[in-house]
C-alpha positions in Angstrom: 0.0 0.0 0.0 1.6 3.6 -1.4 2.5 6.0 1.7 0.6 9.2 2.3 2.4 12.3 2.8 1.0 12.9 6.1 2.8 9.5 7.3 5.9 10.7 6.6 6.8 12.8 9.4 4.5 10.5 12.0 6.3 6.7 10.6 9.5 9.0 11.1 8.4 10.2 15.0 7.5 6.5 15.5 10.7 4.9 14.6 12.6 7.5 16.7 10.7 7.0 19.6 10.4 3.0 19.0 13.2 1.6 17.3 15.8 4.4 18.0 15.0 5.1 21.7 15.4 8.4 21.5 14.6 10.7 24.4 13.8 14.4 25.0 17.0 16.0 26.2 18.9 14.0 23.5 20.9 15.8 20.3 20.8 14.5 16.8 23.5 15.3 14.0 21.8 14.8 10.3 24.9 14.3 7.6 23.1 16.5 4.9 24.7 16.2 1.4 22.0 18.8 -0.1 20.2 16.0 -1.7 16.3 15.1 -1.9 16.8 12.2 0.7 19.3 14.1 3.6 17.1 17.2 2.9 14.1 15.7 3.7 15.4 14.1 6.6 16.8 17.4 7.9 13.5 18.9 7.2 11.3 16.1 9.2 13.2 16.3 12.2 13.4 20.2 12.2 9.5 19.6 12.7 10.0 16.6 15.1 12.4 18.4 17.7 9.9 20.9 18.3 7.4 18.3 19.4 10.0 15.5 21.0 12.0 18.5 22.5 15.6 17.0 21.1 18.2 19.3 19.5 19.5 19.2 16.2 22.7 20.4 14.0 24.1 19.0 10.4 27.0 18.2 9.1 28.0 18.8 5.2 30.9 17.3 3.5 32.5 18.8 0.4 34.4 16.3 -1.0 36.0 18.4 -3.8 35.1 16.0 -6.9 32.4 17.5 -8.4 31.8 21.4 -9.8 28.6 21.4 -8.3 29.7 20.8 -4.8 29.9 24.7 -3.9 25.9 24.8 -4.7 25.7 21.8 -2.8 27.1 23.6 0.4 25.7 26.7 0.0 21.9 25.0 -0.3 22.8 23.5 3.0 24.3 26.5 4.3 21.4 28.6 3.7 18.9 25.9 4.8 20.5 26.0 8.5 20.9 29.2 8.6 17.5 30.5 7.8 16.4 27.5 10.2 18.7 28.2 12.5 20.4 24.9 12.7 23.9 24.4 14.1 25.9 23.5 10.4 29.6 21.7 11.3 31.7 21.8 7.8 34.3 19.7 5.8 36.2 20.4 2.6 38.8 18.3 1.6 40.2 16.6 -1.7 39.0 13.4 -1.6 40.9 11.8 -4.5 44.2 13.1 -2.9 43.0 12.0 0.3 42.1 8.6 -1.2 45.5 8.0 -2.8 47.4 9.2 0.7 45.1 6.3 2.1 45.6 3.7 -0.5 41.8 3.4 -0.9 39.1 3.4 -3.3 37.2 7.0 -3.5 34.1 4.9 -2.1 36.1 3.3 0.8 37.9 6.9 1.7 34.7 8.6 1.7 32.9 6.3 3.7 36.1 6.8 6.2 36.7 10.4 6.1 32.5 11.1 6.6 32.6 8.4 9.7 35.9 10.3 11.1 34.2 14.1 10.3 31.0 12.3 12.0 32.8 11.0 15.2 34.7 14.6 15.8 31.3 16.3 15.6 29.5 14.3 17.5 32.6 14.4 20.5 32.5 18.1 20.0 28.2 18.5 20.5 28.7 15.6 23.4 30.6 18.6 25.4 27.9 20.8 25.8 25.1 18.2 26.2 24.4 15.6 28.7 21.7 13.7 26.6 23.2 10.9 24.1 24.3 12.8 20.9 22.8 10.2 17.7 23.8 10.6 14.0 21.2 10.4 11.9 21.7 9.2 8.4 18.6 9.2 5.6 18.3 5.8 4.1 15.3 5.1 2.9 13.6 1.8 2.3 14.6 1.2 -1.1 17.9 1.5 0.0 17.4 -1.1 2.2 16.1 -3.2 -0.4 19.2 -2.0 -2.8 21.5 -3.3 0.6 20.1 -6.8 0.8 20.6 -7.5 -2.7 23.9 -5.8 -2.5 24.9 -8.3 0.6 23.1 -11.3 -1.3 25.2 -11.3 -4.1 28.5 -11.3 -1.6 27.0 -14.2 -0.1 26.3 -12.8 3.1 25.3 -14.5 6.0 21.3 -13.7 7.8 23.4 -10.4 9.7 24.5 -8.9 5.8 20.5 -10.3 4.7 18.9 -7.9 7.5 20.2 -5.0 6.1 20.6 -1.9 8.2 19.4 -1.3 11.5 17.3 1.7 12.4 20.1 2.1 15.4 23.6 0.7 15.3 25.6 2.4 18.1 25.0 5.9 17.8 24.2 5.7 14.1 20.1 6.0 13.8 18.4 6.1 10.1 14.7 7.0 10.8 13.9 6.8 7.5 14.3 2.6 7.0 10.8 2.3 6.4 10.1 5.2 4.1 9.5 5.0 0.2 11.9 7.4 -2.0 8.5 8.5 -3.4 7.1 10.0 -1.1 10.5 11.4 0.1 10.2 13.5 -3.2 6.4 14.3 -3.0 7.0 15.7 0.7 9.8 18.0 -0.3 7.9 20.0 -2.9 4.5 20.5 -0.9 7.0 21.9 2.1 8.8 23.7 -0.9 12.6 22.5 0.7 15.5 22.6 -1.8 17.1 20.0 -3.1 19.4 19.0 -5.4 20.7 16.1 -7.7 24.2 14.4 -7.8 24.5 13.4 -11.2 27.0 10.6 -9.8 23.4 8.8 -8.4 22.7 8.2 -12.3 26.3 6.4 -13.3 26.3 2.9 -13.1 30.0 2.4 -12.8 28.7 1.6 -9.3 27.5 -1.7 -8.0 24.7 0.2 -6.2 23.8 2.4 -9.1 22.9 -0.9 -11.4 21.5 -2.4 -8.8 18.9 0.8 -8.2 18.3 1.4 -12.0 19.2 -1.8 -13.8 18.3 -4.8 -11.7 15.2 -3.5 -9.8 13.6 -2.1 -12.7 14.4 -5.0 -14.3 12.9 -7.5 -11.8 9.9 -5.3 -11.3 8.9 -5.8 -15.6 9.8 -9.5 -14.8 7.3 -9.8 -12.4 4.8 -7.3 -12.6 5.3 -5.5 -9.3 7.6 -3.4 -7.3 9.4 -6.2 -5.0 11.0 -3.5 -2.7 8.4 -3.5 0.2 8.2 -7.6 -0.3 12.4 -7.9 -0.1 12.6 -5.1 2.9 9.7 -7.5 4.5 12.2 -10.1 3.7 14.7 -8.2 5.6 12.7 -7.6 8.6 11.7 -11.1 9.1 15.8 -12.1 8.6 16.8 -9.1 11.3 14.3 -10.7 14.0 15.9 -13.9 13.8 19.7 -12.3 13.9 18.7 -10.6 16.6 17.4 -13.7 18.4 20.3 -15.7 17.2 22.8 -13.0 18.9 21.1 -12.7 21.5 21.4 -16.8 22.2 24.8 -16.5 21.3 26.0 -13.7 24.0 24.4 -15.4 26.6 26.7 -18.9 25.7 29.8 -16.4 25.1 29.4 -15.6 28.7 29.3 -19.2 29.2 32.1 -20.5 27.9 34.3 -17.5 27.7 37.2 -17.0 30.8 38.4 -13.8 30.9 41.1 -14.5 33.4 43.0 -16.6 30.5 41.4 -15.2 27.4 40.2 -18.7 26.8 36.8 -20.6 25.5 35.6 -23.7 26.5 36.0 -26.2 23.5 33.8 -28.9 25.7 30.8 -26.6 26.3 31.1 -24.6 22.8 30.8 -27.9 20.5 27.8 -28.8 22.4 25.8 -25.8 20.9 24.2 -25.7 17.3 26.9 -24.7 14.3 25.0 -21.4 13.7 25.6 -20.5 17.6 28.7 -21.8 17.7 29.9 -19.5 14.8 28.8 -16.2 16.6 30.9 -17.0 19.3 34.1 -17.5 17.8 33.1 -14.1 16.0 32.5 -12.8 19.7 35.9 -14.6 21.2 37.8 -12.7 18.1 36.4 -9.4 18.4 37.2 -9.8 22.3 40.7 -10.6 21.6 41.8 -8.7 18.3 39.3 -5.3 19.2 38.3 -5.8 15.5 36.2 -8.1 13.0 37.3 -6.0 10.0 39.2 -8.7 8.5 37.4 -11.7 9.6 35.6 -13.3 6.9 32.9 -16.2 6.7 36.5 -18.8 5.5 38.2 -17.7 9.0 34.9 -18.5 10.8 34.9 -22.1 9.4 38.4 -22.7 9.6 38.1 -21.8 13.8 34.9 -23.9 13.6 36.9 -26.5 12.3 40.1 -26.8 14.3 37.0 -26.6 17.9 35.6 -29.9 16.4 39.0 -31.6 16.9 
């Protein structure tokens, strides 16, 4: 069933409240790029922390790639100002930082926004003694676009759930919000917006994905299978969360913290699928890190605890 408009802004309120926890005396920093999605976003919870009572700033990156970037800012800019929303600010050359990194532009832009996020964040946390959340605008077909993403990396039921409306302090209250309606809402409130021509170039994995393979499927089948695949997603995240929840209760089990150690004897009496997230758990515990641990380490660990 389409979305009105008018369930925009109260599906948004309810996920903040429900899913995100979020409280009164709390602060929320958007990331705003000056597009339709983080516009909107920025504009729906300029409404909502008058009613909920929490405070709200943005942050802007200008990653110095495209000529259009200066507009970008300044549309932001002139939003928050004539709003009078708190607007932190990055410029930087992304490509030079990228090559000092030895990364992809995608993979140094996803670490320089989560480093500029982090200092902003530490910076609002001074002056506040709610939690301080960042709120990124995802939408539902985005979530969609994620599982098939993770599907086609073979990713286990965590990658199939997609994103969470709250991981850490990262919230996206717009999970269960159709792009549609994103764009119908921003012309009756008459908010600017504008368009990253990079959205359209399917170089990207993601880019095909959004205007290749779901438009594709969609003529294969006769309907728009985004609402059905995020259902899909849903229905996977509730059984993650009940499989890790099963799981940290044996890691307490059969993990000694004295010696670092698990127990081998207990662990291999639990199912495979339990067993897995444990050893996840027991790495994280010992390296601080899972960045590098893939599905292949998993089972090789599993492996040498059957012996």
């Amino acid at each position: 069933m389409e979305q009105s408009l008018d369930e925009l802004v109260s599906i948004t309120e309810k996920t903040l409240l429900q899913q995100c926890l979020l409280q009164a005396d709390d602060y929320i920093l958007v990331g705003v790029s000056g597009g339709p999605d983080s516009m909107a976003l920025l504009g729906v919870l300029d409404i909502l922390s008058a009613k909920i009572g929490f405070s709200l700033a943005a942050a802007h990156i200008h990653h110095g790639l495209r000529e259009e970037a200066d507009q970008d800012l300044e549309l932001v800019r002139s939003w928050c100002h004539e709003k009078g929303v708190k607007l932190f600010e990055k410029q930087l050359d992304l490509r030079a930082e990228a090559a000092s990194l030895s990364m992809s532009l995608e993979e140094a832009g996803r670490t320089v926004r989560r480093e500029f996020f982090a200092k902003c964040r530490a910076s609002i946390q001074q002056e506040t003694e709610g939690s301080v959340y960042v709120a990124l605008a995802h939408h539902r077909r985005d979530q969609a676009e994620t599982l098939i993403f993770n599907l086609s990396r073979g990713s286990g039921l965590s990658g199939l759930a997609g994103m969470k409306n709250r991981d850490g302090y990262y919230i996206r209250p717009f999970l269960k919000i159709d792009s549609t309606v994103i764009l119908k809402w921003l012309d009756q409130n008459n908010i600017p917006w504008r368009n990253d021509h990079t959205n359209f170039e399917t170089i990207y994995t993601r880019n095909r994905i959004r205007h290749i393979l779901l438009p594709s499927w969609q003529e294969t089948i006769g309907y728009d299978p985004v609402p059905l695949i995020v259902r899909a997603s849903d229905n996977l995240a509730m059984d993650d969360d009940c499989l890790e929840k099963i799981a940290t209760s044996v890691f307490a089990q059969v993990y000694n913290e004295e010696d670092r150690s698990l127990s081998c004897e207990l662990l291999t009496k639990e199912h495979t699928a339990i067993q897995m997230r444990v050893l996840k758990s027991f790495f994280l515990r010992i390296s601080g890190t899972v960045k590098d641990l893939s599905q292949i380490h998993l089972a090789l660990m599993q492996e040498v605890l059957q012996k």
